[in-house]
Structure formats: C-alpha cells, structure tokens
ROTOR-672777 format. One record per residue (C-alpha): residue number from 1; x, y, z; residue in one letter. Coordinates in nm, 4 decimals. Example, Ala and Ser with C-alpha at 12.3 -4.5 7.8 and 13.67 -1.06 7.14 Angstrom:
BEGIN
<titor resi="1" px="1.2300" py="-0.4500" pz="0.7800" resn="a"/>
<titor resi="2" px="1.3670" py="-0.1060" pz="0.7140" resn="s"/>
***
This chain:
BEGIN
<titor resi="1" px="1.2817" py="6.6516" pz="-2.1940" resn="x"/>
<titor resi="2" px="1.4511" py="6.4814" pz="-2.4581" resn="x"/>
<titor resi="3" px="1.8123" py="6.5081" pz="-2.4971" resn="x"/>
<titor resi="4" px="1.8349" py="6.8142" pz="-2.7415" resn="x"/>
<titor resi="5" px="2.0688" py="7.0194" pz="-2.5918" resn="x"/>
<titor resi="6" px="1.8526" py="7.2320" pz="-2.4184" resn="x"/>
<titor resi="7" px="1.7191" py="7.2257" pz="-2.0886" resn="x"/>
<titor resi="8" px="1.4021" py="7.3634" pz="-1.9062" resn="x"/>
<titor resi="9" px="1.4917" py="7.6401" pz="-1.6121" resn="x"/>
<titor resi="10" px="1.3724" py="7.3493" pz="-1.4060" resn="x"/>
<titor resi="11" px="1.5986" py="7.1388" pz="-1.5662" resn="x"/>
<titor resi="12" px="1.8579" py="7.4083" pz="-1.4929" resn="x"/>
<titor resi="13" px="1.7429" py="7.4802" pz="-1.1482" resn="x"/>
<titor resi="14" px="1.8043" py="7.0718" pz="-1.0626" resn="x"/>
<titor resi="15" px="2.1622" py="7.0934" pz="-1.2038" resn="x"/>
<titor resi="16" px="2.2655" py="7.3592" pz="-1.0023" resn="x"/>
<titor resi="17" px="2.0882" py="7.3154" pz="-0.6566" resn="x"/>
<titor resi="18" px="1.8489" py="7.6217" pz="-0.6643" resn="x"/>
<titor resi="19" px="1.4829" py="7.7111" pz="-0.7678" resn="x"/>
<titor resi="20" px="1.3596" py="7.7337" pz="-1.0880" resn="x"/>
<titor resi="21" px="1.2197" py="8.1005" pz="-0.9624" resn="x"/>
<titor resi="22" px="1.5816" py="8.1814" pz="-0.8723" resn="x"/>
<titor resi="23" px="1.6877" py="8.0702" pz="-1.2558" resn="x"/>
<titor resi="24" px="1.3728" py="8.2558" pz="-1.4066" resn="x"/>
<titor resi="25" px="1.4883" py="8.5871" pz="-1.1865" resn="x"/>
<titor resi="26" px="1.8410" py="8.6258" pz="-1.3942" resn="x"/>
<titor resi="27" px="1.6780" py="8.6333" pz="-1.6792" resn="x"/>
<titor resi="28" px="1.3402" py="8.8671" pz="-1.5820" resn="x"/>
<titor resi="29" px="1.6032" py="9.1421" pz="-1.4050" resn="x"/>
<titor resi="30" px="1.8158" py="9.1185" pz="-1.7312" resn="x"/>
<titor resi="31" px="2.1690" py="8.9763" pz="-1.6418" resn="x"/>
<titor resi="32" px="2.1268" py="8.7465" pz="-1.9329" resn="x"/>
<titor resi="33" px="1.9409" py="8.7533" pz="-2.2529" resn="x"/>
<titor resi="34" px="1.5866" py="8.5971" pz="-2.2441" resn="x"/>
<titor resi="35" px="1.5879" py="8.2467" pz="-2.3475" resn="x"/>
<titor resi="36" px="1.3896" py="8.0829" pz="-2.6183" resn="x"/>
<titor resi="37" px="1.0522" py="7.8759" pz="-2.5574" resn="x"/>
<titor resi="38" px="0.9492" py="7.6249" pz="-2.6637" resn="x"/>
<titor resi="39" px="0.5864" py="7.6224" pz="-2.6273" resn="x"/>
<titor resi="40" px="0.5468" py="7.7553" pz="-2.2440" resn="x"/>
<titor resi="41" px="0.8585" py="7.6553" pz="-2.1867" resn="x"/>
<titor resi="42" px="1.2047" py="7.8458" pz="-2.1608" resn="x"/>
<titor resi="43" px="1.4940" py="7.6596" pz="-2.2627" resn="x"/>
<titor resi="44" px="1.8360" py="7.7264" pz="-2.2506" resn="x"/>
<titor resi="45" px="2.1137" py="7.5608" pz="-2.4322" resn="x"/>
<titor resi="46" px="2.3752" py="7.3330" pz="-2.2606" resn="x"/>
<titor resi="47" px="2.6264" py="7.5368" pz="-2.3660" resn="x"/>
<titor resi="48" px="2.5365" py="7.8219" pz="-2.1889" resn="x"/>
<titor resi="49" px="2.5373" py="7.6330" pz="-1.8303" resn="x"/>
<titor resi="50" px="2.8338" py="7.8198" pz="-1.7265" resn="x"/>
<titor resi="51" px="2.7191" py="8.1253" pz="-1.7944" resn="x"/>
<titor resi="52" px="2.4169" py="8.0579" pz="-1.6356" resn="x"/>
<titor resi="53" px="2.5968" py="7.9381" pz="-1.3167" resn="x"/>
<titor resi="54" px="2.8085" py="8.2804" pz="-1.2870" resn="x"/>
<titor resi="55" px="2.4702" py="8.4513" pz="-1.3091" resn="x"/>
<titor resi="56" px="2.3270" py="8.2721" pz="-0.9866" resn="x"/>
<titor resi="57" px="2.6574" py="8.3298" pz="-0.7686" resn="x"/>
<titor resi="58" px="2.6768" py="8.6299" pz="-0.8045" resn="x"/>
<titor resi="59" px="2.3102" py="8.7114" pz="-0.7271" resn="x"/>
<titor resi="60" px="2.3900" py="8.5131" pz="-0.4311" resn="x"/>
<titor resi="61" px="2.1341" py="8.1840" pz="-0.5370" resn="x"/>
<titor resi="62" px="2.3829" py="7.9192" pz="-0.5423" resn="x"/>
<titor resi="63" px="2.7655" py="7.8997" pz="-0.4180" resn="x"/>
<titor resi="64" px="2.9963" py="7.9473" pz="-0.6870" resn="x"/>
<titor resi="65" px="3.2311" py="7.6053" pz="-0.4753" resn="x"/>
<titor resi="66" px="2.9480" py="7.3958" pz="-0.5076" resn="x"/>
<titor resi="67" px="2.7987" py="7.4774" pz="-0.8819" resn="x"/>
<titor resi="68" px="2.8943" py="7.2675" pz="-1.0947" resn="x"/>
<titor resi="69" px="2.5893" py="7.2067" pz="-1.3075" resn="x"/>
<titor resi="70" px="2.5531" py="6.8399" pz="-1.1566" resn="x"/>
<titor resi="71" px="2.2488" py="6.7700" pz="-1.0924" resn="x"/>
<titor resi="72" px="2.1920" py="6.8006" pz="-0.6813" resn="x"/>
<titor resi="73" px="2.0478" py="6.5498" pz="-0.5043" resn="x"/>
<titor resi="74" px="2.0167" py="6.6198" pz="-0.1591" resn="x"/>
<titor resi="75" px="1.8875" py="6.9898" pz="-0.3032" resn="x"/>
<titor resi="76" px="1.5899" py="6.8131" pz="-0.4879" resn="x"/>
<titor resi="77" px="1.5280" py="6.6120" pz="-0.2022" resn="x"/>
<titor resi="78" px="1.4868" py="6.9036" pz="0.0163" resn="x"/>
<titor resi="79" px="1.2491" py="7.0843" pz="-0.1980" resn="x"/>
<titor resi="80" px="1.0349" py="6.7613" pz="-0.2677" resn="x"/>
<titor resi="81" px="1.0925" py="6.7069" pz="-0.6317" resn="x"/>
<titor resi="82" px="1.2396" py="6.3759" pz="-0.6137" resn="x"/>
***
C-alpha cells in the first residue's frame, strides 16, 4: 500500500513476525477495537503498532523480546511470502 499511515493486517503481520490470521484473531475475539476497511481491506493506523504488538504477546503469537514492529525477514521467508 501506499504510505498513508495505515497498514493492511498483512502489512502488520510482516512487521511483527506472525500471520495475518494471528493479527485478524485479536481483533475477531475482541482485545482491540475492530479496525477500519478500506474496501476488503482492514487497516490499522501506524500509531497503533504498539498496541497491536502487546495484543499478540500476550495471546502468545509473537515474543514480546523480539516485537518490535520491524519488518521480519527470516519470518516471511519461512512462510513463503518473500
């Protein structure tokens, strides 16, 4: 996407490491708000990265030492995405 200030949960999901189904879950259970769309897309802002990030650790989808919304590499490697 362009550079808005919002990212996709697959945008989100690259920074931290995880799967986008992981970053969709937070929200669908309720630990955060639901995020816009945009189109069929769920964005979140920048901003709320952070708060995003505490969401995942502690449902156990990322470690809280290694999150720090960089984008991860060897992760999208792994899963193919690269």
């Amino acid at each position: 996407m362009l550079n808005t200030g919002f990212l996709t949960l697959g945008e989100v999901s690259k920074r931290f490491g995880c799967f986008t189904w992981q970053v969709a879950r937070i929200f669908e259970r309720g630990l955060l708000p639901e995020p816009l769309r945009l189109g069929n897309y769920r964005v979140v802002a920048e901003r709320d990265l952070p708060i995003i990030r505490r969401a995942l650790a502690e449902c156990g989808y990322i470690s809280e030492a290694e999150s720090d919304g960089q984008p991860q590499e060897a992760d999208v490697i792994a899963r193919g995405e690269a």
